[in-house]
N, C-alpha and C positions, 0 to 999 in steps of 0.2 A: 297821109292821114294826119291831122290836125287834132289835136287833143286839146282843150283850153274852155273860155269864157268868149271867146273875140272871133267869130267869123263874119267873110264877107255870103252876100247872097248866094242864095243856089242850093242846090240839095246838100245837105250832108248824112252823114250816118252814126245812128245814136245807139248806144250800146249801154243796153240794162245791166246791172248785174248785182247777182244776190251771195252774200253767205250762205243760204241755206236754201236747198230744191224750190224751186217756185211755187209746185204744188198745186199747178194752175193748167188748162189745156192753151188760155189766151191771157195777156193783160190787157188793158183797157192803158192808152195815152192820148193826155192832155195837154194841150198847147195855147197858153194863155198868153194876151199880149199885156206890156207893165208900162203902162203910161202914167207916170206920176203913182197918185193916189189910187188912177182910174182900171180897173181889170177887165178884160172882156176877153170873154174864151173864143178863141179862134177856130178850132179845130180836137174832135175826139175822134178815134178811131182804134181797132183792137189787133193787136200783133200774136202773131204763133209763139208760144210759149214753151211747152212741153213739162210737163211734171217733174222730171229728175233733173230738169236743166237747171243751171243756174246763171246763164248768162243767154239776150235774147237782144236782135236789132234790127232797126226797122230803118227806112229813109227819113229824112223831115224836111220837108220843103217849104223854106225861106225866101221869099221874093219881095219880101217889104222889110225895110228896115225897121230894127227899136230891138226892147227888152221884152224878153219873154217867157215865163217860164213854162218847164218843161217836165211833167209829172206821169208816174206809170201805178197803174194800180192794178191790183189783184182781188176783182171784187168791190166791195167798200174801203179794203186796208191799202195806204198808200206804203209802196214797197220802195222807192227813190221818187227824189224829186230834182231839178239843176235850172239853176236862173245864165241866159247865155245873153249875149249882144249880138246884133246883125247891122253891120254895116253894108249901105249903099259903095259898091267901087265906085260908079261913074261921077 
């Protein structure tokens, strides 16, 4: 398990987490890539949630390198958001 800012490619595993019940049956996650100035969403799709939970994870899969951030929302209200890097190994 790798916790940080800094992975290389490949799947990792991202873990939401709330002070307070979600409140939610699903969230909604956003995957935006940050080139400069320039944003362009990569990928949305919705994770199991569950109403009294307050912690929820899902894969995210990385095969291109850059910045990206990384946003979960419940609804219209965004509930976390985390900017990471993806480094090329080879």
């Amino acid at each position: 398990m790798n916790c940080g800012k800094v992975f290389t490619t490949g799947d990792l595993t991202g873990v939401i987490s709330s002070k307070t019940a979600f409140e939610a049956d699903s969230l909604t996650v956003r995957i935006t890539k940050i080139d400069g100035e320039k944003k362009k969403l990569e990928k949305t799709f919705s994770i199991q949630a569950g109403r009294e939970k307050l912690k929820a994870n899902t894969t995210l899969q990385f095969y291109n390198s850059g910045r990206y951030l990384v946003e979960a929302n419940k609804g219209d209200e965004k509930i976390a958001e985390g900017t990471i890097e993806v480094r090329d190994t080879y």
